[in-house]
C-alpha positions in Angstrom: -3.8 -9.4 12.5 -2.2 -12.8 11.4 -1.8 -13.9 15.3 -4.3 -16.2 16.8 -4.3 -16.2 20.3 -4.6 -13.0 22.8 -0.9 -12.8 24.4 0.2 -13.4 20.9 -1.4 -10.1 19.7 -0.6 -7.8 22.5 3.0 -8.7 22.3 3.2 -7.9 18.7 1.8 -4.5 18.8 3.5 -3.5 21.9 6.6 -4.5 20.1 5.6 -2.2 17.3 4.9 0.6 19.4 8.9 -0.1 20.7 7.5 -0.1 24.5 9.1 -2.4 27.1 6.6 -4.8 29.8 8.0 -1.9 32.0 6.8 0.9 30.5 3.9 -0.7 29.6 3.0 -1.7 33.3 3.8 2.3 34.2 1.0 3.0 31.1 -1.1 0.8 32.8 -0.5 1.1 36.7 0.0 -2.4 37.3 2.7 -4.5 37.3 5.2 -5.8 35.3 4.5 -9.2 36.0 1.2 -8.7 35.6 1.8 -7.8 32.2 4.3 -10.6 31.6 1.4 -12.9 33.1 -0.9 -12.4 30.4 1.8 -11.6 27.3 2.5 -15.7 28.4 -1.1 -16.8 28.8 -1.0 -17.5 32.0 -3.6 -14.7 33.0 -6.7 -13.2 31.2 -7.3 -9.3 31.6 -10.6 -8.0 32.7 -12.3 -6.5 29.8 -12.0 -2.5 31.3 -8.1 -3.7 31.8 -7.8 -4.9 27.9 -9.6 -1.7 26.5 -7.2 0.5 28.3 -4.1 -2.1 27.7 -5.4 -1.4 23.7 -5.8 2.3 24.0 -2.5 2.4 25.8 -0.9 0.8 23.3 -2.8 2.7 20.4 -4.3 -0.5 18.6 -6.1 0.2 15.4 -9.2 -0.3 15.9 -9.9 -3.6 14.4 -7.3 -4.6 16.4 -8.7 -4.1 19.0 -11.9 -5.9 18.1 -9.8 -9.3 17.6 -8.6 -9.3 21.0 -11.5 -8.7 23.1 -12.9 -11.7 20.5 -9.6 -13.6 21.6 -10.2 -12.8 25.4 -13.8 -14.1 25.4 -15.9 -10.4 25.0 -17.7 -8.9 22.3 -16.3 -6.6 20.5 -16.9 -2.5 20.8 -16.3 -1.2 17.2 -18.3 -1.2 14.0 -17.5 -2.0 10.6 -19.8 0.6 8.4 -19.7 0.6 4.8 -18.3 3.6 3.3 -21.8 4.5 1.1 -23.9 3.7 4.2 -26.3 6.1 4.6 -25.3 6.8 8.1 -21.9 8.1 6.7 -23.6 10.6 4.8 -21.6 13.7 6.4 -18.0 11.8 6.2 -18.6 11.2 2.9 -20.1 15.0 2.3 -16.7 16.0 4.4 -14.7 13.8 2.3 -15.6 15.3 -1.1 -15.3 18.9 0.0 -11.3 18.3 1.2 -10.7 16.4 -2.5 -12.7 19.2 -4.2 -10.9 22.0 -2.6 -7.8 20.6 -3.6 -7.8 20.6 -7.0 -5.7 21.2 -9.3 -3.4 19.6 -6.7 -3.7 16.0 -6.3 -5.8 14.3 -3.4 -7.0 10.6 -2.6 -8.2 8.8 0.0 -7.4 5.5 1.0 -7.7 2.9 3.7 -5.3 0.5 5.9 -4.8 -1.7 3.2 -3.8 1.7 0.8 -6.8 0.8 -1.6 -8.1 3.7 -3.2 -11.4 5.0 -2.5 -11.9 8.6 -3.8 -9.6 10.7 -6.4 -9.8 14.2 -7.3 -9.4 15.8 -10.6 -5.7 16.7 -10.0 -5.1 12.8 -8.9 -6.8 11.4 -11.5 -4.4 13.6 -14.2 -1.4 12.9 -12.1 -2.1 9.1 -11.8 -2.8 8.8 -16.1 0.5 11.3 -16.6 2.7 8.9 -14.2 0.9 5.8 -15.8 -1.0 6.1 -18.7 -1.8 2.3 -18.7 -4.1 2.3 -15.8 -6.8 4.0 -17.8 -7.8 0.4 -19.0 -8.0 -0.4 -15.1 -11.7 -1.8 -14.9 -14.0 -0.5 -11.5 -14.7 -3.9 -10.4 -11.6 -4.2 -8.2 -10.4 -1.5 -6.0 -6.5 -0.3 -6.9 -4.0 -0.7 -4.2 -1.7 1.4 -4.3 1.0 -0.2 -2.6 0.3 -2.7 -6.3 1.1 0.4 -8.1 4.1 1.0 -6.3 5.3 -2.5 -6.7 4.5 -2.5 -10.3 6.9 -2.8 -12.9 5.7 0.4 -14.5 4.0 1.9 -11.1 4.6 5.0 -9.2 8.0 4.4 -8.8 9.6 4.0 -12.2 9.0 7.8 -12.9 10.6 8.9 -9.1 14.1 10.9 -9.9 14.9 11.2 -6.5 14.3 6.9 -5.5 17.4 6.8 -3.3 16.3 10.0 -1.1 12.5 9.2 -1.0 13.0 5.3 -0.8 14.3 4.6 2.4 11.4 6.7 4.4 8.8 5.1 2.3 9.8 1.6 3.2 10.6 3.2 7.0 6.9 4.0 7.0 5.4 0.9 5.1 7.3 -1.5 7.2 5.6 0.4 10.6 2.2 -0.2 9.2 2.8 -3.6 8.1 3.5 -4.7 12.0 0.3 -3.4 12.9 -1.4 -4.5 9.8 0.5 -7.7 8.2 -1.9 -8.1 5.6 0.3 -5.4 3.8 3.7 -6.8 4.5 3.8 -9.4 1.4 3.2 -6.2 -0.9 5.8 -4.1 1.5 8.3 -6.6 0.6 7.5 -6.7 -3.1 8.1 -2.6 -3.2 11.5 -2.8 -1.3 12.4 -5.3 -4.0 11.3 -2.7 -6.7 13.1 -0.4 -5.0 16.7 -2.4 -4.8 16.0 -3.4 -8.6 15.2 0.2 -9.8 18.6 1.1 -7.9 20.4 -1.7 -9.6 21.4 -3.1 -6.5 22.9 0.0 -5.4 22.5 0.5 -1.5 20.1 3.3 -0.8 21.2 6.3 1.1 20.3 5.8 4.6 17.1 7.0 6.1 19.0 8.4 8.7 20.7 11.1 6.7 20.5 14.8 7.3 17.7 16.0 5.3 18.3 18.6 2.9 14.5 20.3 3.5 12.3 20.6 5.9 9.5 18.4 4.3 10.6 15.0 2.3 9.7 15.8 -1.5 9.3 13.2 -4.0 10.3 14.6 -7.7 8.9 12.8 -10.9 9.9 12.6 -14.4 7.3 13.2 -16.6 6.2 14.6 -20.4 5.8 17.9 -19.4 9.0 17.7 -17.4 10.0 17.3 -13.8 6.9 17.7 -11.1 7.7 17.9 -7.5 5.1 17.0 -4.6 5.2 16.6 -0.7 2.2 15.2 1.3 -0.1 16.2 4.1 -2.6 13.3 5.3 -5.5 14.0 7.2 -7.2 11.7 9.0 -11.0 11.9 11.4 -10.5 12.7 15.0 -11.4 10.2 17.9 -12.9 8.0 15.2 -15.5 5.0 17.0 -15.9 3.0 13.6 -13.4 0.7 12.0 -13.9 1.7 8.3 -13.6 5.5 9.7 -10.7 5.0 11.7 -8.9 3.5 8.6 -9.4 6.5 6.0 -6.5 8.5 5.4 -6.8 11.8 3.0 -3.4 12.3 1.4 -2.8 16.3 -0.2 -0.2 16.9 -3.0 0.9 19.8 -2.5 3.4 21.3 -5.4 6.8 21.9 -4.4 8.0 24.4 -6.9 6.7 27.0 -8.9 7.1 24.5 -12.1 4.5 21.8 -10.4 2.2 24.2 -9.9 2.0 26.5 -13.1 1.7 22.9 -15.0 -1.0 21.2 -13.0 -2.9 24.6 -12.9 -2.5 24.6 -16.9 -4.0 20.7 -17.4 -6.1 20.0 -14.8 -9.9 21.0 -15.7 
């Protein structure tokens, strides 16, 4: 979080959660001016009244960390490294949902959209969409979000930018609130975006969708592929670097995708 006091924070995710003091207070069972008390600063929570206020308001988890630190507590969540031996299983678990997958595409990536883990299928997809990340070296992680943003990233090959566009920034823009460290690279995409179009106006998000599941269609060398996602994320996670892992599944949306990426992919 970029805020740096307590009332500061709590306002700006119950703001992104789109919850009134009232409905908040209702959340809670205490009172609205209660809640407007300490959203000014002029009261301090207990620390059982913060982790609920948190948990009510579905924090991320190292948000919630920050604010006990900026009420005066220690805070309850760990920060485990993703090859730490105590992650073991998750990581076992993790490379048994990307194995499975291929030939489809799968990846796993954090808050910040760095990539952590690729499967076969991801790997062809990302060097057919962008053969020029092959000379990426593995001493900095790739963001994704980067690639998106790029000149020649994921979204010069999209067909379909002005369908897919709008709910991808509608998405990226609700992260950022919760996580600004994103939101300078969030604004860099929605400026790829409006330059890709030309400075065409993109159809609105709120348009009746023509399917039941938003697919993204991309040109390519071996001629148009079409994908729609499923993420999957851990259950009740109690560790920040857990909590932040997000598997996304391509999953072919036409007969076409699939007979390709079943032909290439080894």
């Amino acid at each position: 979080m970029s805020t740096e006091s307590l009332p500061d924070t709590l306002k700006q995710v119950r703001k992104a959660r789109r919850l009134s003091q009232l409905e908040l207070s209702l959340r809670l069972n205490v009172s609205q001016r209660h809640i407007s008390f300490v959203e000014s600063g002029r009261a301090r929570p207990s620390r059982e009244l913060l982790l609920a206020w948190l948990q009510a308001l579905e924090a991320p988890l190292v948000v919630r960390n920050e604010a006990l630190l900026q009420a005066g507590y220690a805070p309850v969540y760990g920060t485990a490294q993703l090859d730490d031996p105590a992650l073991a299983q998750v990581n076992e678990a993790l490379q048994q949902l990307l194995f499975a997958h291929d030939p489809m595409p799968a990846l796993v990536i954090d808050a910040q959209w760095n990539l952590l883990r690729l499967n076969r299928g991801g790997q062809w997809l990302a060097a057919t969409l962008m053969p020029w990340t092959a000379t990426l070296t593995d001493t900095a992680p790739v963001n994704l979000l980067d690639l998106l943003a790029h000149p020649e990233g994921f979204t010069k090959p999209i067909v379909n930018l002005a369908e897919v566009g709008p709910a991808m920034l509608s998405i990226l823009k609700h992260e950022a609130s919760v996580q600004p460290a994103i939101a300078p690279i969030v604004v860099a995409f929605a400026a790829r975006v409006r330059d890709r179009r030309g400075g065409l106006p993109l159809l609105p998000s709120g348009s009746r969708p023509s399917a039941p599941v938003l697919t993204t269609r991309y040109a390519t060398q071996y001629g148009e592929l079409a994908f729609f996602s499923l993420f999957t994320t851990f259950g009740t996670p109690q560790d920040i670097t857990l909590a932040s892992l997000r598997v996304e599944h391509l999953f072919a949306a036409d007969e076409a995708t699939q007979a390709i990426l079943k032909a290439h992919v080894q």
